[in-house]
VOLOSE-194280 format. One record per residue (C-alpha): residue in one letter; x, y, z. Coordinates in steps of 0.5 Angstrom, whole numbers, plus 500, padded with zeros to 3 digits. Layout:
N
aXYZ;...
! end
This chain:
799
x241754236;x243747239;x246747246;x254746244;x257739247;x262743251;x262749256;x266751261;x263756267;x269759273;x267763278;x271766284;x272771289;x277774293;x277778300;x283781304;x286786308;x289788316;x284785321;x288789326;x293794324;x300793323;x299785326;x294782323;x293780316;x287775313;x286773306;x281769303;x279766296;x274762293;x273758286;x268754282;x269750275;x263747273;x264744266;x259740261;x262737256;x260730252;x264723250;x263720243;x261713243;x261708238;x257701238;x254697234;x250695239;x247702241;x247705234;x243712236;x247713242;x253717239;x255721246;x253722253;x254728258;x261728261;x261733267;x267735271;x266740278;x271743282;x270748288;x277751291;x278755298;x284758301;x284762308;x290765311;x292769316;x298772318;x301775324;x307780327;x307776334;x312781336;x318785333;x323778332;x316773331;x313772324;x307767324;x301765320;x296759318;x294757311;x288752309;x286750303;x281745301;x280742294;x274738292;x273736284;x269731281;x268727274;x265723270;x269719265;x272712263;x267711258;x266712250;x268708244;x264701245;x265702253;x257705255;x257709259;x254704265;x262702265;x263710267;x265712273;x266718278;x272720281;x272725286;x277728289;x277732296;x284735299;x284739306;x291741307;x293746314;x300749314;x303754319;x309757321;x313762325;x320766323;x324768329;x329772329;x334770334;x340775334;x342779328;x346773324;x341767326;x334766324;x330760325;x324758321;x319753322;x314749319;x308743320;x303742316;x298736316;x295733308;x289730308;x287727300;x281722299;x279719292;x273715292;x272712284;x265710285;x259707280;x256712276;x250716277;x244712275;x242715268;x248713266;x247706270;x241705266;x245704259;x246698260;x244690257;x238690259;x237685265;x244685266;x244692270;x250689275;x254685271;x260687267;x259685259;x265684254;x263681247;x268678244;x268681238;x271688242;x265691240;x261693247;x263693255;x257694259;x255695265;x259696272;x267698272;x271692274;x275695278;x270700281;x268701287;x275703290;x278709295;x285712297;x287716303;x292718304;x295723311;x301726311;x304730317;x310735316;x314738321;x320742319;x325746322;x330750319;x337755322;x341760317;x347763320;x351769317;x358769319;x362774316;x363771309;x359765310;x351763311;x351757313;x344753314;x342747316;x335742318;x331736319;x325734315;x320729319;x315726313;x310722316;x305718311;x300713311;x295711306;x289706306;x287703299;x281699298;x279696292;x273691290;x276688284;x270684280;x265685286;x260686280;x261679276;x265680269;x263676263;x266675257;x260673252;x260671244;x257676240;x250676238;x249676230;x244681231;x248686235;x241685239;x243687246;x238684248;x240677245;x246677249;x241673255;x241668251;x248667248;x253664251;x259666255;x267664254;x269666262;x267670268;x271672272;x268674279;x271678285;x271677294;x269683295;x273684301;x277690298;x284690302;x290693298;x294692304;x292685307;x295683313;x296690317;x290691322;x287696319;x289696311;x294701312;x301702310;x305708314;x312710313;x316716317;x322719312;x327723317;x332728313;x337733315;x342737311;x347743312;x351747308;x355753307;x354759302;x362761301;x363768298;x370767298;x370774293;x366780291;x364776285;x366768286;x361765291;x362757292;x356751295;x357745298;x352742302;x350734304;x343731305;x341725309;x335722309;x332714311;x325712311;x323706318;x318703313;x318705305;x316697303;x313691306;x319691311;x315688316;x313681311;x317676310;x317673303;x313667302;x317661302;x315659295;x320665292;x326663297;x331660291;x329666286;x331672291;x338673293;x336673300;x331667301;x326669305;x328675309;x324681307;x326687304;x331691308;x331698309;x336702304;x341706309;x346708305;x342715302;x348720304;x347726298;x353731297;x351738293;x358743290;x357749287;x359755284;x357763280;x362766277;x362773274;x369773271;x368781269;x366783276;x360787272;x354784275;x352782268;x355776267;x355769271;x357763270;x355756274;x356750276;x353745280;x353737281;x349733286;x347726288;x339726289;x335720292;x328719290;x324713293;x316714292;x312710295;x307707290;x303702288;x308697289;x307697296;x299695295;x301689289;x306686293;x302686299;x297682295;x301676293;x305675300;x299676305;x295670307;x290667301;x283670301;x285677306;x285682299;x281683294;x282676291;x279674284;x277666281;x276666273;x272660271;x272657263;x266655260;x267648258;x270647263;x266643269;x272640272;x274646275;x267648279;x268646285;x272652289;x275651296;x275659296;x280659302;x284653300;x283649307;x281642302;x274642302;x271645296;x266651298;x261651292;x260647286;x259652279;x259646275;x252647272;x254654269;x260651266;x258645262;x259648254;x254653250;x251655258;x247661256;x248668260;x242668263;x242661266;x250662268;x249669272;x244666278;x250660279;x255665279;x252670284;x250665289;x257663289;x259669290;x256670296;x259663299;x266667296;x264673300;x264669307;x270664306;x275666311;x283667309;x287663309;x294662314;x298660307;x300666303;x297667296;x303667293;x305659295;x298658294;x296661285;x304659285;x304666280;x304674283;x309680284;x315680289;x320686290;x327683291;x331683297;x337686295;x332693292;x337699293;x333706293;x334709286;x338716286;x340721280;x347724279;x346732275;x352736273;x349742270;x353748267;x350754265;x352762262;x348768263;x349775259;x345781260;x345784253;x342791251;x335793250;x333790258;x334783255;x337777259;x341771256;x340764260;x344758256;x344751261;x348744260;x344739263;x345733265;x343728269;x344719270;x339716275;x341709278;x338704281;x331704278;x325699278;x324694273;x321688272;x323680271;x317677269;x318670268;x323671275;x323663277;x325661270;x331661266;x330662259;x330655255;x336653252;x338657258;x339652263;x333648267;x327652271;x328653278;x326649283;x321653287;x321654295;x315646295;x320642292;x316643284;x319647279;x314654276;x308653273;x306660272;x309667271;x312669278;x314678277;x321680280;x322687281;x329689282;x333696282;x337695276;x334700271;x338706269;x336713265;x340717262;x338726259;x342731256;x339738254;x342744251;x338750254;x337758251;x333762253;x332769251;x328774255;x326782254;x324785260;x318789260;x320797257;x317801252;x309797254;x311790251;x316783254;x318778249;x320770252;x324766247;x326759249;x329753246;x331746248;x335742244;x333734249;x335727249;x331722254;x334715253;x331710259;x332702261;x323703262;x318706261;x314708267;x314714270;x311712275;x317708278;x313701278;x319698274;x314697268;x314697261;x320690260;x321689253;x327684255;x329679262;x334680265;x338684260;x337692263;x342694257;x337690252;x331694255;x335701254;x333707248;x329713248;x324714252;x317715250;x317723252;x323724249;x322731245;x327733241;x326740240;x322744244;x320752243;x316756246;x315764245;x311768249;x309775250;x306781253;x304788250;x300794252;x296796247;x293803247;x285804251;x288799255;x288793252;x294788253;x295782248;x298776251;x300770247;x305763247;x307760242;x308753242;x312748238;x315741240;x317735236;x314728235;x315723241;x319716239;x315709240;x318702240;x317698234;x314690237;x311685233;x304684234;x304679240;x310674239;x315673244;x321672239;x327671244;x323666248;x324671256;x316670257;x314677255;x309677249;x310684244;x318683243;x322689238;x323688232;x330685230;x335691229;x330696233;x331698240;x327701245;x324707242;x327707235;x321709231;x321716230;x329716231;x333712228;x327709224;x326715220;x322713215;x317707212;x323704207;x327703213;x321700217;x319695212;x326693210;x327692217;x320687217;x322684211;x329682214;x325679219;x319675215;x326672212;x330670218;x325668223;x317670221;x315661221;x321659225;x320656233;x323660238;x326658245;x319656248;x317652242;x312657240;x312659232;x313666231;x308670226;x309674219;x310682220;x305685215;x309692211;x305698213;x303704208;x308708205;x303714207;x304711215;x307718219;x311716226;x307721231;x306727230;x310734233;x305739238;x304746235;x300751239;x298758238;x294761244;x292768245;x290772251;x286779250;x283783256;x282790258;x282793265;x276799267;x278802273;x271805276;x273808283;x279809287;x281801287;x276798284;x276795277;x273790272;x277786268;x274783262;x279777258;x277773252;x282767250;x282763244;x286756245;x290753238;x287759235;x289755227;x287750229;x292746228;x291737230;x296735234;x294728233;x295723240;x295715240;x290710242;x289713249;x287720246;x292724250;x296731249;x302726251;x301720248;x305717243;x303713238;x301706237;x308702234;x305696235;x305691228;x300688225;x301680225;x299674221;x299668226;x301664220;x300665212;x292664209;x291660203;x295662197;x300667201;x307666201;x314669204;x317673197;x325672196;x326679199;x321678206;x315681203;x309677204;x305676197;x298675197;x294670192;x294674186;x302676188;x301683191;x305686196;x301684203;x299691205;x297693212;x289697210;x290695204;x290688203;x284683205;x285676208;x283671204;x275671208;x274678206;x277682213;x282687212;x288687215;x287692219;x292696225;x293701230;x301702228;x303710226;x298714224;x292708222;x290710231;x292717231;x286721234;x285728235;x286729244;x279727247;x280732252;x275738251;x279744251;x286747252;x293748249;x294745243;x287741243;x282743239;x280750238;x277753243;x275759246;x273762253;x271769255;x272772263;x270777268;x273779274;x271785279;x276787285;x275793289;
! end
């Protein structure tokens, strides 16, 4: 019998008990993963190697101990360790030379003490140090060695998209992150009143280095043979080649950012009756270092920011009142009614901080990169650190038809010259005239929930819960992507802080996004009686946003300048979400669990191909008469979405936009095409506990994940969560004997209707796409809810 392609092996074990009656208790447990899977690749170029190993280790501990120091002190201490490893970022036409491993190692300490300090005033306090270290490191050599030969560290990109090879262009890199918290907390019950208060002090620092192309990146001509040997002696389109110095935080003395947040809060819990109780509280926070604060930025930015020059000022209005209230309006103890309302300030430190540090620190301090055009030999000559003497000359790589193998020696030992430039004093930004600045104007984002919920004990031991939720969040990130021009037709470009207007494309990240979500909750539970429990619960959700991103970086622009225009649904929105769950107690001591699982589809947003059909500078615009979102909502259908492309191949398809550009026709889609694709999951749990002796047992469990197997069909990057292309196959102009029909639609030379995956151009190629269904997968991930079908069995002994 053939070894399957995925396993899954967990093993663990705890051991705890009083160490000293009475006063000392301690506690401690281990777990171990080691996963082996495998990942499909596809390449012309390596036709037998369909897949390669792909492990995954984790290793946990946990060690706790607490003490009765004395009759009014309780104190304890936690560490906790987690250490896990894989290897991925390969598969499709990426070998697995182009892998990486990423490993992951967190120590984190907590200890406390609660003190009694008289009959109505307790204290609590606690410290706590993170230690998380990310190190992405080049794959194990096996994995190396599947690679074009003699090209083992250089970065290979066929033009044709069907090969990458060799090293990952942003590998290797690391993250280390240390936090440090301490935290003290007084409650006080008075009469009717329970009064609490406290501070928070949040010390953060985090270290980033990254070696962007330190193994030189070629973009090569395909071989017609899709012989990788044959690569050698193609020719190359461009290349791309790093510094290797690695800082993501230049300009500090030791590639380090550190911010210390302070918060304090109070509030009062008012009991004003037996069955009315009120909330209110306040809470403040202000952080000495949350951006690049200590950064001017550079001169050449001052006329687009609306402070000049200065940098970005800390936000110190952060003030966050709470009011609340419980109800139970037949003082029988089985009815409340809530209400809440809040303002909650939220500034994550991200990689915002490390990419605008790259553009305002001096030239050549960062992992800074050059990319150098073949056919272009007037561009080889290099002042690596902008002093105004040329460094080294890679003319010779550059003259046209310049095979690989005779450009890869110049390319390296000019590399070696790039390494040992110094930087510059100038900043990068004044310097490439192009890269990312946050405004100086940038206030801390911030959302303000109202919520109002109802809950009924019924008959049979069952709890009713309805929630109305709501929420609008403020001040969120966005990006300005061509900040230092007005749109043509708009006005004249800016003159920039040298006295020349802009070259190149300038990212301005400002505040102004905003969010909006409302949700009706239900949920209806039946407490376990009678050998069985049974959950049910609905949401019926609406996510509308101004961006994308959930990682706060501001990404995901589809319009400058224009916040409204960027607002619709956002790409998680769920509309429906059920989830039924249940616990019985079977006969021989069996229990039967399972969760059922049914979401609906997540929307995308409608762009055409690559086209900037407003002129703004962003490349992939909506589709006229769609806003963010709307394929799954209010494009509903392939009719209306085809009418919708047939409008604009009558109206703009052809025509020029502001920037001069000629915009491309829109291809119709299929009338089979499905938009996304709801998530529905079954997962069944059954297990069986044998009691041997006293308090030992065995616990055997056998799980089946998606038991019908249901294909939760993903996008293009082969996640659960993932929406589904929405992205329009284009024609940049019309071939040879198409033409536009009187309605829009586009017609080929035999006048049939022009149908993306049906129709062929003129030279034989299929019009071909990744929109709806045509790049939907099933999940890449191995195993879990709502992935393939999957099973695991597992046994555990306690005593």
């Amino acid at each position: 019998m053939a070894k399957p392609d995925f396993s899954r092996n967990q093993f663990g074990g705890y051991l705890g008990g009083p160490a000293v009656k009475d006063r000392l208790f301690l506690f401690g447990n281990v777990e171990k993963t080691k996963e082996n899977a495998a990942i499909g690749l596809s390449t012309p170029y390596f036709p037998a190697l369909t897949s390669y190993k792909a492990q995954f280790d984790a290793l946990s501990t946990t060690v706790r101990a607490d003490w009765r120091v004395s009759q009014r002190n309780d104190a304890f201490f936690r560490w906790s360790r987690d250490h896990n490893e894989s290897l991925g970022n390969f598969g499709g036409n990426r070998l697995p030379s182009s892998a990486n491993i990423n490993a992951n190692n967190t120590n984190q300490f907590v200890g406390g003490l609660d003190t009694v300090l008289t009959s109505k005033i307790t204290n609590s306090f606690r410290a706590a140090v993170t230690d998380f270290k990310n190190r992405v490191l080049r794959p194990p050599a096996d994995a190396q060695a599947v690679v074009v030969p003699g090209l083992e560290d250089i970065r290979i990109i066929t033009d044709d998209g069907a090969l990458i090879s060799g090293p990952d262009n942003i590998t290797p890199q690391s993250t280390f992150e240390l936090f440090s918290q301490f935290r003290d907390d007084l409650t006080w019950a008075a009469g009717r009143h329970v009064i609490r208060g406290g501070v928070d002090v949040v010390h953060y620092r985090v270290r980033v280095t990254n070696f962007v192309n330190g193994f030189p990146q070629f973009n090569v001509v395909s071989p017609a043979s899709r012989n990788p040997a044959d690569i050698l002696d193609q020719p190359f389109i461009n290349t791309t080649l790093g510094n290797k110095n690695g800082k993501r935080i230049p300009g500090t003395p030791d590639n380090a950012h550190r911010n210390t947040r302070f918060s304090g809060y109070a509030e009062d819990t008012w009991r004003m009756r037996n069955n009315l109780t009120f909330n209110l509280g306040l809470r403040y926070e202000i952080d000495t270092h949350p951006l690049n604060n200590d950064f001017d930025k550079a001169s050449l930015v001052g006329p687009i920011l609306p402070h000049g020059t200065d940098p970005t000022p800390i936000d110190k209005n952060n003030l966050a009142p709470h009011f609340a209230v419980a109800w139970d309006p037949w003082k029988d103890g089985k009815t409340s009614i809530r209400f809440g309302a809040g303002i909650y300030y939220s500034l994550r430190i991200s990689n915002l901080v490390t990419n605008e540090r790259a553009s305002i620190a001096p030239f050549n301090s960062g992992n800074d990169t050059i990319t150098l055009t073949a056919g272009s030999p007037s561009g080889g000559p290099q002042d690596f650190n902008r002093d105004g003497r040329p460094d080294f000359d890679f003319s010779p790589a550059l003259t046209a038809g310049t095979k690989v193998r005779t450009a890869v020696p110049i390319i390296l030992a000019g590399q070696n010259v790039y390494v040992a430039a110094p930087p510059s004093n100038v900043p990068t930004l004044d310097i490439t005239r192009t890269g990312l600045v946050i405004s100086n104007d940038l206030q801390t984002p911030y959302s303000k929930q109202l919520n109002f919920g109802f809950q009924r004990e019924l008959p049979l031991r069952s709890v009713l819960d309805v929630n109305l939720v709501y929420s609008r969040t403020e001040h969120e990130f966005m990006r300005d992507l061509d900040a230092a021009n007005f749109f043509p037709g708009n006005g004249r470009p800016i003159i920039l802080g040298d006295g020349r207007p802009p070259t190149n494309a300038i990212t301005n990240i400002t505040s102004d996004g905003y969010s909006r979500y409302k949700a009706l909750t239900a949920r209806l539970e039946k407490r376990f009686s009678g050998r069985y429990q049974v959950t049910a619960a609905y949401a019926l959700s609406k996510l509308e946003t101004s961006t994308a991103d959930g990682l706060g970086l501001g990404a995901g622009t589809l319009v400058n300048r224009n916040v409204a225009a960027n607002f619709g649904t956002g790409p998680l929105d769920r509309r429906h979400r059920f989830t039924l769950s249940s616990i019985a107690e079977l006969p021989k001591g069996f229990r039967l669990s399972l969760i059922s699982t049914i979401y609906s589809a997540v929307p995308a947003s409608i762009l055409v191909g690559s086209a900037d059909l407003n002129g703004d500078g962003i490349n992939g615009d909506l589709l006229p008469g769609t806003r963010r979102g709307s394929l799954g909502r209010e494009v509903k259908s392939v009719d209306a979405l085809n009418a919708a492309i047939r409008s604009y191949n009558s109206t703009l398809a052809g025509t020029l936009n502001a920037r001069n550009q000629r915009l491309p026709f829109a291809v119709e889609i299929p009338d089979g095409t499905r938009f996304g694709d709801s998530f529905i999951s079954q997962d069944f749990q059954l297990s069986y506990v044998l009691k041997i002796k006293g308090r030992a047992k065995v616990e055997a469990t056998a799980q089946v994940f998606n038991a019908f197997n249901f294909s939760n069909l993903v996008g293009p990057a082969g996640l659960p969560s993932s929406p589904y292309g929405g992205t329009l196959p284009t024609l940049a102009t019309l071939p040879a004997g198409f033409k536009v029909n009187a309605d829009g639609s586009l017609l080929d030379a035999g006048g049939n209707r022009v149908v993306a995956g049906a129709t062929r151009l003129p030279s034989g190629n299929l019009i071909t796409t990744t929109f709806g269904s045509f790049g939907a997968v099933r999940p890449s991930i191995p195993t879990g809810t709502g992935l393939p079908r999957a099973a695991q069995l597992g046994l555990r002994v306690s005593f």
